[in-house]
N, C-alpha and C positions, 0 to 999 in steps of 0.2 A: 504494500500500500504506500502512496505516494501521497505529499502535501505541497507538491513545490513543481509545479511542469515551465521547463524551459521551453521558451518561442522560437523553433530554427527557420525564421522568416521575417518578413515587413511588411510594411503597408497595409493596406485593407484588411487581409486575412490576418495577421497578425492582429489587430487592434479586434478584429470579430474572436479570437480565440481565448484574446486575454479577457474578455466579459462573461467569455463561457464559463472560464476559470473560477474567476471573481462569485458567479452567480451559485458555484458548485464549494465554493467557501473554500481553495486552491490559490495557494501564493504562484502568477506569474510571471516570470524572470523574460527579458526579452535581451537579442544582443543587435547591435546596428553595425553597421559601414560608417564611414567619415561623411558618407552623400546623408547621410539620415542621421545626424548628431539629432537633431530638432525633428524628429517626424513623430507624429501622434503615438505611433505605438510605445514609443522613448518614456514618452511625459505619460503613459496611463500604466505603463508597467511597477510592479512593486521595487523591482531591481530590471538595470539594465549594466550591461556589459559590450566594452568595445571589441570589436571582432576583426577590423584591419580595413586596410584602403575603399576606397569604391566600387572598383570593378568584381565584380558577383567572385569570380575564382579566388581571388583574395579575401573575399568574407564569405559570403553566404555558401561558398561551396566548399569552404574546410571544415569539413567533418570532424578533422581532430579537434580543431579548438574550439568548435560548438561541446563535443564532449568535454574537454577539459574546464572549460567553463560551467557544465552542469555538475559537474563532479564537484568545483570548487564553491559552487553557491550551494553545495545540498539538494539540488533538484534529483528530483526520483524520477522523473521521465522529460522524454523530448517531443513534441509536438513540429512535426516539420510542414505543416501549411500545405501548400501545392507549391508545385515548381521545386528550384534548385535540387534538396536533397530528398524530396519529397518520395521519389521513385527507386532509390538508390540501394540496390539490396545490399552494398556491402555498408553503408550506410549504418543500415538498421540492424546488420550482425554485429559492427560494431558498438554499438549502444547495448545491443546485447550483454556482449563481451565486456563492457562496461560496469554490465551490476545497475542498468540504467531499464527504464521501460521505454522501446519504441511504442507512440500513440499513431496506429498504423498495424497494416498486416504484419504477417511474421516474412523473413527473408527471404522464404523457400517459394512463399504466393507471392513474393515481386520476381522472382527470379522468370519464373512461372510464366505470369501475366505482364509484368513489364518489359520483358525482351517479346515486342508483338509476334516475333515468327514460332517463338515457344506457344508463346496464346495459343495460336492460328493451329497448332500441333496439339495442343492439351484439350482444348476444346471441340475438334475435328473426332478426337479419340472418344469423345464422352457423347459425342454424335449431335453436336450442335453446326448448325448449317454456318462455312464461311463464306467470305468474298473470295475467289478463284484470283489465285498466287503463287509466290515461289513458297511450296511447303519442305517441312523438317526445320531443323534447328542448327543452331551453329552458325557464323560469320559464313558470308559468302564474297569471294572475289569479283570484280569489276567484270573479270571477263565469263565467270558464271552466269552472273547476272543478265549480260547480255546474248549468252547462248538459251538461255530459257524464256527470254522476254517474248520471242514470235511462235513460243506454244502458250501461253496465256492469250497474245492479242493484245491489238493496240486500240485505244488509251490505254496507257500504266499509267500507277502513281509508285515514285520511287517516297517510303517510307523511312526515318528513322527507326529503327530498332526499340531506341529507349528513348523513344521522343513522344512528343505531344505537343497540342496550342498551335501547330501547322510550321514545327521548326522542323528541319531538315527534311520537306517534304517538296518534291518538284512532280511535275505532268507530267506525261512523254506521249508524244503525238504518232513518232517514228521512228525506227531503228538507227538512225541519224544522229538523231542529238542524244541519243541516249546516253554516250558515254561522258561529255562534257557535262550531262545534269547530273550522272551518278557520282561525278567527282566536286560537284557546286554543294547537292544533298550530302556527301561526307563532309565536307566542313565546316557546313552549319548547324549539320549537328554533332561535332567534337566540339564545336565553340560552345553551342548550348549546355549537352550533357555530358561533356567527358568522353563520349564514346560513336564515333564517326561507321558505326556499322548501320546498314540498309537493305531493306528486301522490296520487293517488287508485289505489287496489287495490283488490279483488274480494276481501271475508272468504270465503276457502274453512273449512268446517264440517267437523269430523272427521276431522281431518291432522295428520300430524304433520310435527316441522321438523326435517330430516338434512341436515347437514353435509360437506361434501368436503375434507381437508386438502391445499392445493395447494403445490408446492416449484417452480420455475423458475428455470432460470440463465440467465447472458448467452449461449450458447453455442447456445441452442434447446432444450433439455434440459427436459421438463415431466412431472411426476409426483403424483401423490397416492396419498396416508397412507391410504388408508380414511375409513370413516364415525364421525358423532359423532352422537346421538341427543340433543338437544338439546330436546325436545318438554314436557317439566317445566317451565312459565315463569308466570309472575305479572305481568299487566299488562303485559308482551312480553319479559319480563325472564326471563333464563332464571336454573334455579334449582342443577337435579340435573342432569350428562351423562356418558354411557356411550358406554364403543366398543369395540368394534361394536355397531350397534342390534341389539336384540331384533326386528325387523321385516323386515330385510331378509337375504333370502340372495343367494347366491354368482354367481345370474346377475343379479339385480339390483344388487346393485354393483359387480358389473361395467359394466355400461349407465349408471349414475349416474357413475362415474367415468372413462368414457371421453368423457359428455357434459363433464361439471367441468372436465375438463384443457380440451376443444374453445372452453368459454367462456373459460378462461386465456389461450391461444392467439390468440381472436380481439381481442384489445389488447396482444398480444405482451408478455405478460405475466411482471416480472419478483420474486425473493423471495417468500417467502412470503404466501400469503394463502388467502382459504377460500370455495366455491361452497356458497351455500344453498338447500336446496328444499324446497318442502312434497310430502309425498308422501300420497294419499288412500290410501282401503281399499284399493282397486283395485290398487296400489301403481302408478300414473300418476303421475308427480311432473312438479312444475315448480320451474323457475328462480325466487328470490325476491329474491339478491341475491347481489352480491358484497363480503366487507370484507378492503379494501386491506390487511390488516395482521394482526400476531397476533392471536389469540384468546385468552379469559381460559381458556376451556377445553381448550386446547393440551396440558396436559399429560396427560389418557385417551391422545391419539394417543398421547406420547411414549413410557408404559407400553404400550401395545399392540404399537407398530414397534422399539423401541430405538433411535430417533433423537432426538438432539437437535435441536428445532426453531431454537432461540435460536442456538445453534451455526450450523447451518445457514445461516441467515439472514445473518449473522456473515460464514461463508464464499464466499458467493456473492457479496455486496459486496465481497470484496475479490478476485471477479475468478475463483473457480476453481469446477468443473466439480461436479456434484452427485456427490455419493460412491456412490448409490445407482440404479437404474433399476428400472422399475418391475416387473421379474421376482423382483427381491432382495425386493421387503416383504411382508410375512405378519405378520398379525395374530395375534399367539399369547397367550392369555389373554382378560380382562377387566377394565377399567378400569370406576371411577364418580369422580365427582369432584363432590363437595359444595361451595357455597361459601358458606362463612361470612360472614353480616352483622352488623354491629351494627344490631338491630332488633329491635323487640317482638312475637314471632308473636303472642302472646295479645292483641292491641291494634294490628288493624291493621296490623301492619308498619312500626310507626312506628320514622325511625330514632332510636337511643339514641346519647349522646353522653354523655364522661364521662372518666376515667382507669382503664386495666387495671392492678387491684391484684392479679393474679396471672392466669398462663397456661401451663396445662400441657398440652402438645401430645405426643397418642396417638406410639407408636412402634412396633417390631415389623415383620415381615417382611410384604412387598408396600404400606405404608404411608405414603405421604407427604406433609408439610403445605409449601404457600408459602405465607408469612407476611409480615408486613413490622410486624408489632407486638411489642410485651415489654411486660414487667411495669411498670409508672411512664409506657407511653404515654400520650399523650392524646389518646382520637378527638374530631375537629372535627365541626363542622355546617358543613366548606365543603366537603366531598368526597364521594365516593361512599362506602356502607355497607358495600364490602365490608372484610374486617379478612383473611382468608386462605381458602385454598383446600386442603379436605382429601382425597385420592387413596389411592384402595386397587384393589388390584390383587389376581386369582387366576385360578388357572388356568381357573375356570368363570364364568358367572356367578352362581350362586347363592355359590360361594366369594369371590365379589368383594361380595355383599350383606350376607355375617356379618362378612366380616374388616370393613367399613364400620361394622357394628351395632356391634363391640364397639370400634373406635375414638370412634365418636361418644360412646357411652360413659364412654369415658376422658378426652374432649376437656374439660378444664376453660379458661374465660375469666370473670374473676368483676370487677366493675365496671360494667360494661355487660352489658345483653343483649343476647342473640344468637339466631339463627335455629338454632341446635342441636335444640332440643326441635322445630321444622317437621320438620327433615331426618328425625329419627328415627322421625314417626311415617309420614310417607311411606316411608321403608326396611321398615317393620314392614307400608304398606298390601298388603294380595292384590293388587291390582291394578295392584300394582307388579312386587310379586315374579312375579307372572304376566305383566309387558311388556306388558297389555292399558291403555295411556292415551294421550292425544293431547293437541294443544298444551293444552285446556279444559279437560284434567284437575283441577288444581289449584284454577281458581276455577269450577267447574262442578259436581264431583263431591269435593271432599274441604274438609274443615274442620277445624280445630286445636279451636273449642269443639264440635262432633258428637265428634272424638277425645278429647277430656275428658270429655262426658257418658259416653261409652262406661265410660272407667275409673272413674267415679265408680259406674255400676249395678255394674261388676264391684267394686266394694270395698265396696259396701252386700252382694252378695250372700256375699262372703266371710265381712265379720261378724257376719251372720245366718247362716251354716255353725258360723262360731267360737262365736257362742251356745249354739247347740244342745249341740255337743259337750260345751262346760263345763256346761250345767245337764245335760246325760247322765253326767259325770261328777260331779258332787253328789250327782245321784239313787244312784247306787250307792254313794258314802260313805254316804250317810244309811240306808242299809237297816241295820237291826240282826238279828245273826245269836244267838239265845239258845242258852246253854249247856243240855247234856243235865242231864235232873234225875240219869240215872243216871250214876256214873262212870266209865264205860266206853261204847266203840261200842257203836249195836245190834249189829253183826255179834260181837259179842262175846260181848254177852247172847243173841241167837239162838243160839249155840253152847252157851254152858251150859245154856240151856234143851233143848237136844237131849241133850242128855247128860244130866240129870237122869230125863225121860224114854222113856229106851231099857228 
């Protein structure tokens, strides 16, 4: 049993894990980079510890002195967030080895599921349907890879191994570019994860990507949360997610989520983590991957189920029984969950770095932001773009789409740009609000400057409406109305002239 869990992370997730802590009556320790002396998670932690330069391999990806710092503060276990070491099996043998609690599966289910071609092998065996690939396990050479690519079929996507969030991931159109992308995908992901190995997948066309929320204790106990419709993404990166999907009904996730648990199961699989699938028109889905770890999009489940995931997770590392079984959870409402970047929709997506000289965050009922920024931060160019994560919640889904509309709305971050103005015209597309999109949506069928042309005809056609009116309104000042010669109404003079008359 533990009283003290070290943070091996920053920002958002960090600052969401240290309240789970707090709330569970757990002293949180956090450690930062030189870039984050001043970041929220810093000033809310009970203790914090300096960890080394900015750049991620110099803090957040040394494992050793995340352990030696848990060790020297007394912390009983390590909470690694998502990202950096999050995935890292030797990681969490070492915290092991430590006499430490990894808050996280055991090593042998990242081993497992975090090398995707092992997955794609573990879960093929236990008779779950995958995407057609390069199968088995083990690194493969450059030139394997492209003698097996024209027995799968073109599109491929070239895959990292121990990747996720769409690093180390490239297209392949043709047997051409293939070996110039298999060697762009090895360096992006050694820069990311440490580890520059990649296998080969089957681009399926016209799919969308649904997610499983999985919960597992030491006891045998396996459960999931429902669906997350994750299919809004930019270069594999996802943007918008909602749960429950707009796509599936009640026997379909059913069947999805009896397979999800099945793949959890077969690596005896512990804490939380989440099965992903591409599912066609058809609704045939397959197995895409597994990630060992939280999700950034964690919180649509939590508004949907009333569970606390962090909690959860929390709880089962230290040994007790899952609170809930899978007859208890019902999905009641509608989550969406926007995530905020610093990044220039108008320009690429490029990310913006700077200081936030003000941030005023939407409030109000079903509504909620994780953050890890304030007013006087300063975003780096050593990290990821996200700044926080905005959730709204209703009882419909269309009631989850306005109460969004009018948060976004309200969402003020001024210093840097941000992806605000993407989200809202996406909220605003039909083809949203009609659940009619798939992974392609975004860079296939929708554009920020077509969404600008659009409003600029509508504001040319307005004040050529506005013109008319005013020169319609001149035209009627300008008529002049002349005074009767006689001074009185005709009907007046028609009277006396009858009268005269008679």
């Amino acid at each position: 049993m533990f009283n003290k869990v070290l943070i091996a992370n920053r920002g958002e997730i960090a600052v969401r894990i240290i309240r789970a802590c707090r709330e569970l009556g757990l002293i949180p320790v956090a450690v930062f980079s030189e870039a984050d002396r001043e970041s929220l998670h810093v000033r809310y932690a009970e203790e914090a510890y300096y960890l080394g330069p900015s750049p991620s391999r110099e803090s957040y990806l040394r494992g050793d002195k995340i352990i030696q710092i848990a060790k020297t503060c007394g912390a009983g276990a390590i909470h690694p967030g998502y990202g950096f070491l999050a995935e890292r099996d030797d990681f969490a043998l070492q915290v092991e080895e430590a006499g430490l609690i990894f808050i996280g599966p055991r090593p042998s289910a990242i081993t497992a599921m975090g090398d995707k071609a092992v997955a794609r092998a573990t879960v093929t065996a236990a008779g779950v349907p995958v995407v057609p690939g390069t199968e088995g396990e083990g690194n493969l050479t450059d030139e394997e890879i492209i003698a097996v690519a024209p027995q799968i079929g073109f599109p491929l996507l070239i895959k990292a191994t121990a990747g996720g969030g769409g690093k180390g991931m490239r297209e392949v159109q043709n047997i051409e570019e293939l070996p110039n992308l298999i060697s762009a995908a090895r360096r992006e992901a050694e820069a990311a994860f440490g580890d520059g190995n990649v296998y080969l997948e089957k681009l399926l066309l016209d799919v969308r990507h649904i997610e499983f929320q999985i919960l597992a204790d030491e006891h045998g106990n396996v459960i999931h949360l429902g669906e997350r419709e994750c299919s809004l993404q930019r270069r594999h990166q996802k943007l918008l997610e909602e749960s429950p999907s707009p796509f599936l009904d009640e026997e379909l996730r059913q069947r999805m989520g009896e397979v999800a648990c099945k793949a959890a199961q077969a690596v005896d699989y512990l804490n939380a983590g989440t099965i992903e699938f591409l599912v066609d028109k058809d609704q045939k889905f397959y197995f895409l991957e597994m990630n060992t770890r939280l999700q950034v999009e964690h919180p649509v489940t939590e508004m949907v189920t009333g569970i606390d995931i962090v909690k959860e997770q929390i709880r089962i590392a230290r040994g007790r029984k899952l609170r809930s079984s899978q007859e208890d959870i019902r999905l009641k409402g509608w989550a969406i969950e926007c995530r905020i970047n610093a990044e220039d929709p108008y320009n690429s997506f490029l990310p913006s770095t700077g200081i936030i000289t003000q941030s005023i965050l939407p409030t109000g009922p079903g509504i909620r932001v994780d953050t890890g920024i304030y007013a006087g931060f300063a975003i780096s160019p050593f990290y990821d773009s996200l700044i926080s994560k905005l959730i709204c919640w209703g009882e419909t889904r269309g009631e989850a789409i306005l109460r969004m509309r009018r948060a976004l709305e309200e969402y003020r971050i001024l210093g840097v740009k941000t992806n605000i103005p993407f989200h809202q015209n996406i909220i605003a597309s039909h083809r949203f609000m009609a659940g009619q999109f798939d992974t392609r949506f975004v860079e296939e069928r929708f554009s920020m400057n077509n969404s600008e042309e659009g409003k600029e005809e509508l504001a040319k056609i307005a004040a050529i409406m506005a013109t008319l009116v005013e020169h319609r309104h001149h035209q009627k000042a300008s008529q002049i109305f002349r005074k009767s010669e006689r001074d009185t109404s005709n009907w007046k003079w028609l009277g006396r002239w009858e009268r005269v008359n008679r």
